[in-house]
C-alpha positions in Angstrom: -16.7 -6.5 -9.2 -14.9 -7.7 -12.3 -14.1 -11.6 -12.5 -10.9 -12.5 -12.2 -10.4 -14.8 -15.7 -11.4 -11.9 -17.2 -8.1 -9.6 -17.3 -6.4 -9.1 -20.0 -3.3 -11.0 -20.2 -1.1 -8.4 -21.4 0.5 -10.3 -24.3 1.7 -14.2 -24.5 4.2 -14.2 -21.4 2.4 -15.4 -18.1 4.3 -13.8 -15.3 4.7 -16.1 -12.7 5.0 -15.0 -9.2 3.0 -11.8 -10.5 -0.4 -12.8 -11.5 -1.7 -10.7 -8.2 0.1 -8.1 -8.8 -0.9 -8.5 -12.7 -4.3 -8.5 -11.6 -4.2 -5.3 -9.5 -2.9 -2.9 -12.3 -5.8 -4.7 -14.4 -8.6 -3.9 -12.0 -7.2 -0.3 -10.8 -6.7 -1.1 -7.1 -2.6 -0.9 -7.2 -2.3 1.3 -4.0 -4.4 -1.2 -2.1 -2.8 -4.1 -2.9 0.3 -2.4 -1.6 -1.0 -1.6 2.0 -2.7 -5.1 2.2 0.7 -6.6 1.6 2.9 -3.6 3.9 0.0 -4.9 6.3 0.2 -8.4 6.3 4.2 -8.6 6.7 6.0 -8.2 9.9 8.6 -6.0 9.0 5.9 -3.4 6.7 3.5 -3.2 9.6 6.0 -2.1 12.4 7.6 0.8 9.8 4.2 1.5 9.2 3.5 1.7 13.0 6.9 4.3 13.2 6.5 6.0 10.5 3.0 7.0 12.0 3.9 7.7 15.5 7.0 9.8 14.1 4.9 11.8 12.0 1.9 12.5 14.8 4.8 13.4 17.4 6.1 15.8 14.5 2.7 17.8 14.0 2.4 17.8 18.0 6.1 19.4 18.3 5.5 21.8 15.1 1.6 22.9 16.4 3.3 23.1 20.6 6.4 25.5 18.9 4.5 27.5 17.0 2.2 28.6 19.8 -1.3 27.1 18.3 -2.2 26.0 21.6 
């Protein structure tokens, strides 16, 4: 794993408030920063919850109409 000090800065500003963020485009891990922080707030992780139960009860409706089982 890459050390941290190490990314580039990406010019003279220092974004304050977005170093994490900063960091994650630097090391390539964008899309799991974003679940870690969906995740870790109250709000993310119950439309996350939702979103998944909505979905599964859409597949079961869709494979039950169409006859696949």
């Amino acid at each position: 794993m890459s050390d941290p000090d190490n990314t580039p800065t990406g010019g003279k500003q220092d974004w304050e408030g977005f170093r994490e963020v900063d960091r994650a485009i630097a090391e390539n891990r964008l899309t799991s920063y974003t679940w870690k922080k969906t995740w870790a707030d109250p709000w993310g992780k119950v439309g996350l919850i939702l979103f998944s139960v909505l979905f599964l009860a859409f597949v079961i409706y869709v494979i039950i109409y169409d006859g696949m089982i």
